[in-house]
C-alpha positions as CSV (number, residue, x, y, z in Angstrom):
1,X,136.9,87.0,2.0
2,X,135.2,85.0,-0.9
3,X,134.8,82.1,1.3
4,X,133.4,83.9,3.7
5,X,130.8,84.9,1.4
6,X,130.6,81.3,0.2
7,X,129.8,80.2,3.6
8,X,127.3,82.7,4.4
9,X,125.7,83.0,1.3
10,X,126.2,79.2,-0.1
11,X,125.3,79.0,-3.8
12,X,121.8,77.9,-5.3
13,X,121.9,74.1,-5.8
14,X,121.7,72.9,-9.3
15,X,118.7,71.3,-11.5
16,X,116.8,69.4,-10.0
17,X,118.2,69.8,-6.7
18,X,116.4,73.2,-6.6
19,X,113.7,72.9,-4.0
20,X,110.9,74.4,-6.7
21,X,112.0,72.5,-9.5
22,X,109.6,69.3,-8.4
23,X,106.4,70.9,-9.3
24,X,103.4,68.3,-8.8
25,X,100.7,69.2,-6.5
26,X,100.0,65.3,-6.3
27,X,103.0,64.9,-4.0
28,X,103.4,64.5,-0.5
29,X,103.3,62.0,2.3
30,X,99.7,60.6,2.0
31,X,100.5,59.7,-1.8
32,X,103.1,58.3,-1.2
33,X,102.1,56.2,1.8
34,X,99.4,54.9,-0.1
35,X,101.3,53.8,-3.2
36,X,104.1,52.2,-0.5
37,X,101.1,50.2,0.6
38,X,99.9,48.8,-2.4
39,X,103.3,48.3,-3.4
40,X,104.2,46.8,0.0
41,X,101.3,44.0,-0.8
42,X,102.7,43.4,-4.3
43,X,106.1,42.8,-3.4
44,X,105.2,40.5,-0.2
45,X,103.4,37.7,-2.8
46,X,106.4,38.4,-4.8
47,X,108.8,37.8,-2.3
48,X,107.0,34.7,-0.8
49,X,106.5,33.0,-3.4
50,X,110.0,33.8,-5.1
51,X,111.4,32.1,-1.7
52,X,109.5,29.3,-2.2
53,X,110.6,29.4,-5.6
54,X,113.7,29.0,-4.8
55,X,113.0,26.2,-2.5
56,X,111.4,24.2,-5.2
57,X,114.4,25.2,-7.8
58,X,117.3,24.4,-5.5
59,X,116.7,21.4,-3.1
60,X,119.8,20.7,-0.8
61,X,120.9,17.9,-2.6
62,X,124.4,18.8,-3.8
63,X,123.7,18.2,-7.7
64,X,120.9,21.1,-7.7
65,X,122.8,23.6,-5.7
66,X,123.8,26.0,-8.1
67,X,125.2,27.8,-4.9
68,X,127.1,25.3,-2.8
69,X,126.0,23.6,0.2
70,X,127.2,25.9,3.5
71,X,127.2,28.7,1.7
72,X,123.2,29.2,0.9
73,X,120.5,30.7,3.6
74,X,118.9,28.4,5.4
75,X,115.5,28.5,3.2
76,X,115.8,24.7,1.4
77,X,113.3,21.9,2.3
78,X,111.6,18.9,0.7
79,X,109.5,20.1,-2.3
80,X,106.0,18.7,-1.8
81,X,104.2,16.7,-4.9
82,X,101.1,17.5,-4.4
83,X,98.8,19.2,-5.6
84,X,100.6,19.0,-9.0
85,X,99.8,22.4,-10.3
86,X,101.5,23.9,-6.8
87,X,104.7,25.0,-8.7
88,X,102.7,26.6,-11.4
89,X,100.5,28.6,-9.4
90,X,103.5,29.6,-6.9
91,X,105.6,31.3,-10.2
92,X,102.5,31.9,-11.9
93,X,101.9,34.5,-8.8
94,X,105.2,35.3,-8.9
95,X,105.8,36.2,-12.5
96,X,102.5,38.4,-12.7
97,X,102.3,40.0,-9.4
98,X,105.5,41.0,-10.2
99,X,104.4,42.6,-13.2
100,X,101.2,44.0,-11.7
101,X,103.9,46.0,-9.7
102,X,105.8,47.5,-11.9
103,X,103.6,50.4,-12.5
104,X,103.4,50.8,-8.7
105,X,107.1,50.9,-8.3
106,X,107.9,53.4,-10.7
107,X,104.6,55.3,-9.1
108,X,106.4,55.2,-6.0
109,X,109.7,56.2,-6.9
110,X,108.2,59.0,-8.8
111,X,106.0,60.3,-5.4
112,X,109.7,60.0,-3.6
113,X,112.2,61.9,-6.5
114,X,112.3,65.2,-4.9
115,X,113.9,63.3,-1.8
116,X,116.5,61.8,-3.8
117,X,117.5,64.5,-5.0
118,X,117.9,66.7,-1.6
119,X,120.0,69.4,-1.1
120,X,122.6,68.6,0.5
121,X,122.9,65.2,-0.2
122,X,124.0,64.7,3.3
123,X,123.1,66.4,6.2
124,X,124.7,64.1,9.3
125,X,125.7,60.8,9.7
126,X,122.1,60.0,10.2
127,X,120.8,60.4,7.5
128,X,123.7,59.6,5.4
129,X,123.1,56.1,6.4
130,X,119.4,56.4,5.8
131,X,120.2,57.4,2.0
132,X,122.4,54.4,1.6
133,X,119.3,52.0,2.6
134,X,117.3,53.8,0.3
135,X,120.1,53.5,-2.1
136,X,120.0,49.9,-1.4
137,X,116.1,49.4,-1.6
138,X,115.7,51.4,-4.8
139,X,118.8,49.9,-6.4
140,X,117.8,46.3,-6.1
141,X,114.7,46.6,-6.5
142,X,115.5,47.9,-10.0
143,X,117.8,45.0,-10.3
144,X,115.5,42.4,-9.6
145,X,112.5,43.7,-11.7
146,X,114.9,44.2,-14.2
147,X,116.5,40.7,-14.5
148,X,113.1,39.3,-13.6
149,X,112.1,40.6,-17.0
150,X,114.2,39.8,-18.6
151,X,114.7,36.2,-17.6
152,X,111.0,35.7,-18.7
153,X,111.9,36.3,-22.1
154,X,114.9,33.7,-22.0
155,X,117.1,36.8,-22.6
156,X,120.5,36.9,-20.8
157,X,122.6,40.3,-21.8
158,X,124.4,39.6,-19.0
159,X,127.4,37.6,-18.0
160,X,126.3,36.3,-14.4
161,X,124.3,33.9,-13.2
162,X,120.7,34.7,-13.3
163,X,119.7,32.3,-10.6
164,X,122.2,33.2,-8.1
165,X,122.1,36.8,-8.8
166,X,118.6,37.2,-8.5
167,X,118.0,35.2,-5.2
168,X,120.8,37.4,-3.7
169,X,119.5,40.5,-4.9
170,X,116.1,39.3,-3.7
171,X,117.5,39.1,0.1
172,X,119.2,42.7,-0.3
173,X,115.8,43.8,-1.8
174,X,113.9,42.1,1.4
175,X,116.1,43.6,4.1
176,X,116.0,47.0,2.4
177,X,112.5,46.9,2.4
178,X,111.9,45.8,6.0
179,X,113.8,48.2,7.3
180,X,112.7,51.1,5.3
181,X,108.8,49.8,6.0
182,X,110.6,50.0,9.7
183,X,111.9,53.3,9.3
184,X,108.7,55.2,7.8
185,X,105.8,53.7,9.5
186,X,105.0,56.6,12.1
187,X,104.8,58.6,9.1
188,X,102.5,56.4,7.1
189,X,100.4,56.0,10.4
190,X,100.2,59.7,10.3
191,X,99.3,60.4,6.9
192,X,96.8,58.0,7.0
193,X,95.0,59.5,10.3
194,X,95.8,63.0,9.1
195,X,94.3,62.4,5.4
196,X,91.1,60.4,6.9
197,X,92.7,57.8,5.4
198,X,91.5,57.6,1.6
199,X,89.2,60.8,1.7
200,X,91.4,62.4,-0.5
201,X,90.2,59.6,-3.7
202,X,87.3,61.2,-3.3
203,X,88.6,65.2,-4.5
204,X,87.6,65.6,-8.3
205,X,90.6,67.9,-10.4
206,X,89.2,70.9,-9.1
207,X,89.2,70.4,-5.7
208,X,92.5,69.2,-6.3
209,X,94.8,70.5,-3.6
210,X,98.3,70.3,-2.4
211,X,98.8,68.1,1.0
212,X,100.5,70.0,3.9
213,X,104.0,71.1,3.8
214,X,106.1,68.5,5.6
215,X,109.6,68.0,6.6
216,X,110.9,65.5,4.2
217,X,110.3,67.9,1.3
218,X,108.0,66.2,-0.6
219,X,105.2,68.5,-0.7
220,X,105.9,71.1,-3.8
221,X,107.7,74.5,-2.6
222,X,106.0,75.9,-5.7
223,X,103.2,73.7,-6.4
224,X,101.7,74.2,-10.5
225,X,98.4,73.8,-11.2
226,X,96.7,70.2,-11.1
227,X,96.4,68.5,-14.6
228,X,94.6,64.6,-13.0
229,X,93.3,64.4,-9.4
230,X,94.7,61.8,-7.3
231,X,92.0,59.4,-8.2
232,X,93.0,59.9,-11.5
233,X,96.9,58.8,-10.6
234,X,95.8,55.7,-8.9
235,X,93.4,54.9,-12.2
236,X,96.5,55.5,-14.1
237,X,98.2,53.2,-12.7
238,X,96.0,50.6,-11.9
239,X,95.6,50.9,-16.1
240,X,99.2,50.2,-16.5
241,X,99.3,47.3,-13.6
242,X,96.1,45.2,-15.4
243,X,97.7,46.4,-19.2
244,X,100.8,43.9,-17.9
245,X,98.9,41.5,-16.1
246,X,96.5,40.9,-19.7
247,X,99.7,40.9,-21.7
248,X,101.2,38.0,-19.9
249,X,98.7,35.8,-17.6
250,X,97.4,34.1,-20.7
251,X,101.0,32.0,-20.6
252,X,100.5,30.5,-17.1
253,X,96.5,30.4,-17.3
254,X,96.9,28.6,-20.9
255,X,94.1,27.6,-23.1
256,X,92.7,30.5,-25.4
257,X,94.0,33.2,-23.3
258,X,97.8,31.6,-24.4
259,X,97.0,33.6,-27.2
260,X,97.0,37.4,-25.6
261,X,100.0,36.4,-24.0
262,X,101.9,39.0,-26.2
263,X,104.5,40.1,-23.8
264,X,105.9,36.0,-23.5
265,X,108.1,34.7,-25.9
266,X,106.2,32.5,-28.9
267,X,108.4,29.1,-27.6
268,X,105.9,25.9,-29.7
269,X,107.6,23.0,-31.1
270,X,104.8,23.5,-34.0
271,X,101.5,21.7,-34.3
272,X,100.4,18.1,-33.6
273,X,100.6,16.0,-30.0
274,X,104.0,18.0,-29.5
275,X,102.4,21.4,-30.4
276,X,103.5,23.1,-26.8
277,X,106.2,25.1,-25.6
278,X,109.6,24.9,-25.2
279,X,112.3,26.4,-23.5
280,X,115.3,25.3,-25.3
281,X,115.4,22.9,-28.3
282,X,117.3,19.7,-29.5
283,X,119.4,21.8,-31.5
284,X,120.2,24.8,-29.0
285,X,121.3,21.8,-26.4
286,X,123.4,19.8,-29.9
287,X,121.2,17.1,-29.6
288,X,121.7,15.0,-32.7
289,X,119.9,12.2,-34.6
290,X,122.9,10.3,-33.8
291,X,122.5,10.8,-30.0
292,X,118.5,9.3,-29.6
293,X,118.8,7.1,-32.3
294,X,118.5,3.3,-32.1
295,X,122.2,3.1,-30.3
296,X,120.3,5.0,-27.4
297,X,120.5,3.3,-23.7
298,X,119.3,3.9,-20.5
299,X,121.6,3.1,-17.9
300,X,119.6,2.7,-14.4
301,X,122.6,2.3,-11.2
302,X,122.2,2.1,-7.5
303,X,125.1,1.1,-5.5
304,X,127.0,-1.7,-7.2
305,X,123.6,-3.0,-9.2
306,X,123.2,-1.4,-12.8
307,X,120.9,-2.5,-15.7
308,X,121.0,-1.2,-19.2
309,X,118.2,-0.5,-21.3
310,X,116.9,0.1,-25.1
311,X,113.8,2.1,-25.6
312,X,112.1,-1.0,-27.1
313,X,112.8,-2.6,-23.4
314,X,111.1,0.8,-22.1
315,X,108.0,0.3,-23.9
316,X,107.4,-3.1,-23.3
317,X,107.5,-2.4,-19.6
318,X,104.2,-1.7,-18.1
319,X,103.9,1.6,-18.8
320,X,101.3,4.9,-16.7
321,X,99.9,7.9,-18.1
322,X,99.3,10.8,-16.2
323,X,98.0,14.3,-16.7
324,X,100.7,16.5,-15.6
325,X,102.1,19.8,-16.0
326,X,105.2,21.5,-17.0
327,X,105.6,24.8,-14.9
328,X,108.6,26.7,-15.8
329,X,110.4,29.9,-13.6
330,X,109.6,32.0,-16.6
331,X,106.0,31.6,-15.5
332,X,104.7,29.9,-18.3
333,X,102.8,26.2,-17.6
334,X,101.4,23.8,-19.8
335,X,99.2,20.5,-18.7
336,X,99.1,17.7,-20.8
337,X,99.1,13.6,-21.1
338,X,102.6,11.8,-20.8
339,X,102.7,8.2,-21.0
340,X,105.7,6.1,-19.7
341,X,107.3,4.0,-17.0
342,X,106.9,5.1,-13.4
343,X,110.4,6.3,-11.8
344,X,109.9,3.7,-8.5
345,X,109.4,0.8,-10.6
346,X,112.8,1.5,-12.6
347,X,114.7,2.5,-9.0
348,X,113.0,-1.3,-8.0
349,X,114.8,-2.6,-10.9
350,X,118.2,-2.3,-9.5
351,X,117.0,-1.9,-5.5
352,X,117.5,1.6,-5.2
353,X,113.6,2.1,-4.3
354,X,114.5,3.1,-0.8
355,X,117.7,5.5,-1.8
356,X,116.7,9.1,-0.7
357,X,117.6,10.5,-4.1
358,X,117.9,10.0,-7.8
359,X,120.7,12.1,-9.9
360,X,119.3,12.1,-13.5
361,X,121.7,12.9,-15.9
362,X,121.0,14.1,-19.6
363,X,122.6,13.6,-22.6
364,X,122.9,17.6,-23.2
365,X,126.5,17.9,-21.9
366,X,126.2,21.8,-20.1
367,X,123.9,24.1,-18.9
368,X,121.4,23.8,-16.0
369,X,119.4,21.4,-17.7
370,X,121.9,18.6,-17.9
371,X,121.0,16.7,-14.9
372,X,118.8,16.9,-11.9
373,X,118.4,15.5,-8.7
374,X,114.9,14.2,-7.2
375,X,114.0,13.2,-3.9
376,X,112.6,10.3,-2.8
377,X,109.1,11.6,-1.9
378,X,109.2,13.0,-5.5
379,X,110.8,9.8,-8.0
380,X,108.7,7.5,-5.1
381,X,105.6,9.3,-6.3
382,X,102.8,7.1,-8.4
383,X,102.7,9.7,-10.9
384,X,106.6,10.2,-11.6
385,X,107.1,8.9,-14.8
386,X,110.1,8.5,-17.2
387,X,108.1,9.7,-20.1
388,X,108.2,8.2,-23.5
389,X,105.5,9.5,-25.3
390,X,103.1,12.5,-24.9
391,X,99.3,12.8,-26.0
392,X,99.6,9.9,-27.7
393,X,102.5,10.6,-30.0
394,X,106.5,9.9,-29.3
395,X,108.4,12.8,-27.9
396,X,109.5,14.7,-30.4
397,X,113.2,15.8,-30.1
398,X,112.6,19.3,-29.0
399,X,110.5,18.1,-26.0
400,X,113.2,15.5,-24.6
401,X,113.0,12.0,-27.6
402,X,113.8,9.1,-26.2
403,X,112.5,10.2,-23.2
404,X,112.2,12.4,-20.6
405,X,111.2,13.0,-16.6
406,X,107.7,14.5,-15.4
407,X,107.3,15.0,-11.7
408,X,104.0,16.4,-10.6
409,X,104.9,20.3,-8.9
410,X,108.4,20.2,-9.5
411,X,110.1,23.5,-11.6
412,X,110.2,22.7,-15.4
413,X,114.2,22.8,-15.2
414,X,114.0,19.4,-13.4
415,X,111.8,17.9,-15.8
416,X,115.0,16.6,-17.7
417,X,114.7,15.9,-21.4
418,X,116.9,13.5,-23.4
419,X,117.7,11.4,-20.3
420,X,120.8,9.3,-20.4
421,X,121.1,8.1,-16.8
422,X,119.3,7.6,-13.4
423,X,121.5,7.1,-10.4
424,X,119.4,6.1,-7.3
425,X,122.0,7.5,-4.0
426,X,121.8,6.4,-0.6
């Protein structure tokens, strides 16, 4: 008899699965069509130019593949040298669009809470599949916002590999999104013709109004009075969105506005010639005196030709300097003047000039920055120098003493410092 009862007369769900416990006049599908939109815009530069991103960070070259060869997506090619601030503006964009939408993501999961938490979870097989994309979407795109944070301020609380992680999570994230774009368009299409399409910004408070009850239960059962209009929402957020974008585009801008870049980390090797930043120091990569000292060599290789030289046999080559920039995937970039010896005329040194890549090896013995490879349109370029001093002054240790690469556009991790070997590969 009880279950009878049960079945008949099913229980009241619990918190805030209780249709009138989400309260917010605000909500309903023209809201949240319209923060999907902007957040849709935000995340397509984001996704682009994290692709591209990766492109740049992981050429299919064998020695950069942090994922091996086979096992990647197909999205690898040639990393162009020009212009040589293309790098930093593609993760410039990257880093604070991504920021910019933050507020617009947690705006958007806020329009769409009474829908994760419907009653009952599961209605048919339908829509239990539907949750699990939107399960999907909302979890990696927590994930990569997240870690993408975090990896901008060179903090790793995790175990896993940042790099492979995040490009993985980034092609869940995609696919998620597409189809869920995929999935809701009829009803942003109808929200916008049924709204007049942004009529609404123009209600003040007091004309403030619920939307139309619809059938994904966002609209409020048992709507409470209106404390901001909608206008006022969007303000909000757009308030939070440039409050992140001040805080941080001072980094990849540089100049004065380095200054109000409060939300990067403070990364200088101190004042003088050297006075810019740094990722990771001689002494977090156990670079000793010992190491760059006067028993220092550079051994050049291609094939069964080698030559071995001092950095006294470096500088009394004919030696470049170029204005180039570092542009690291924390989004941070920095322009300045390196003098040193152009990478073709050391790969002519020992014939490899015509070798379709260069494996540069470091003396730091692990971690990512231990050795790169280049391509040939990038150590072939006139302005690809092995770098021996910068505005005017040695290297300093923290910034790669005896020396160090700088390629115009490539990612800062390839700019190898403390360079022990270049290996020109057929």
């Amino acid at each position: 008899m009880r279950v009878t009862e049960l079945l008949r007369d099913p229980p009241a769900p619990p918190g805030p699965f209780r249709p009138g416990f989400w309260r917010s006049p605000l909500r309903g599908p023209w809201m949240t069509t319209v923060l999907g939109s902007l957040l849709l815009l935000g995340v397509t530069v984001v996704a682009v130019t994290g692709l591209l991103s990766h492109a740049a960070y992981e050429p299919g070259l064998g020695a950069n593949a942090i994922v091996p060869a086979g096992r990647d997506l197909p999205l690898t090619f040639t990393w162009p040298t020009s212009p040589a601030w293309l790098y930093a503006l593609d993760q410039g964009l990257h880093v604070n669009v991504g920021l910019v939408t933050i507020p617009l993501l947690l705006a958007k999961l806020w329009s769409v809470i009474p829908r994760l938490f419907a009653w009952p979870p599961v209605a048919s097989a339908a829509e239990g599949l539907e949750r699990l994309g939107i399960a999907l979407l909302v979890g990696s795109a927590l994930f990569e916002f997240a870690t993408g944070v975090v990896n901008m301020q060179n903090w790793y609380p995790f175990s896993f590999n940042f790099v492979v992680a995040h490009y993985y999570g980034a092609i869940v994230f995609i696919a998620s999104i597409l189809l869920h774009v995929a999935i809701k368009l009829p009803v942003m299409r109808r929200a916008w013709r049924e709204r007049d399409g942004l009529a609404p910004l123009r209600a003040s408070l007091a004309q403030t109004v619920p939307e139309p009850p619809d059938e994904h239960g966002l609209v409020a059962a048992q709507p409470a009075a209106p404390t901001i209009s909608r206008r006022g929402l969007l303000g909000l957020v757009g308030v939070g969105s440039a409050t992140l974008l001040v805080s941080n585009v001072g980094e990849s801008i540089g100049g004065p506005l380095r200054g109000t870049a409060l939300l990067a980390p403070r990364r200088t090797s101190g004042p003088g010639p050297n006075g810019f930043p740094v990722n990771k120091t001689a002494r977090a990569a156990r670079i000793t005196p010992a190491m760059t000292g006067d028993a220092w060599r550079l051994r050049l290789a291609a094939g069964s030709r080698s030559v071995v030289l001092s950095r006294a046999d470096l500088l009394a080559l004919e030696l470049r300097t170029e204005e180039l920039p570092i542009a690291c995937v924390e989004g941070w970039s920095t322009s300045q003047h390196w003098e040193g010896v152009p990478l073709i005329a050391l790969a002519r040194m020992v014939g490899g000039d015509r070798t379709s890549h260069v494996l540069v090896r470091s003396l730091q013995k692990s971690g990512v920055l231990r050795r790169a490879t280049l391509t040939r349109n990038q150590y072939a370029d006139d302005r690809a120098l092995l770098a021996l001093r910068v505005n005017g002054a040695d290297l300093s240790p923290d910034h790669g003493y005896p020396a160090r690469i700088i390629v115009p556009a490539l990612p800062g991790v390839h700019t190898t410092k403390w360079v022990s070997d270049l290996r020109f590969g057929a």
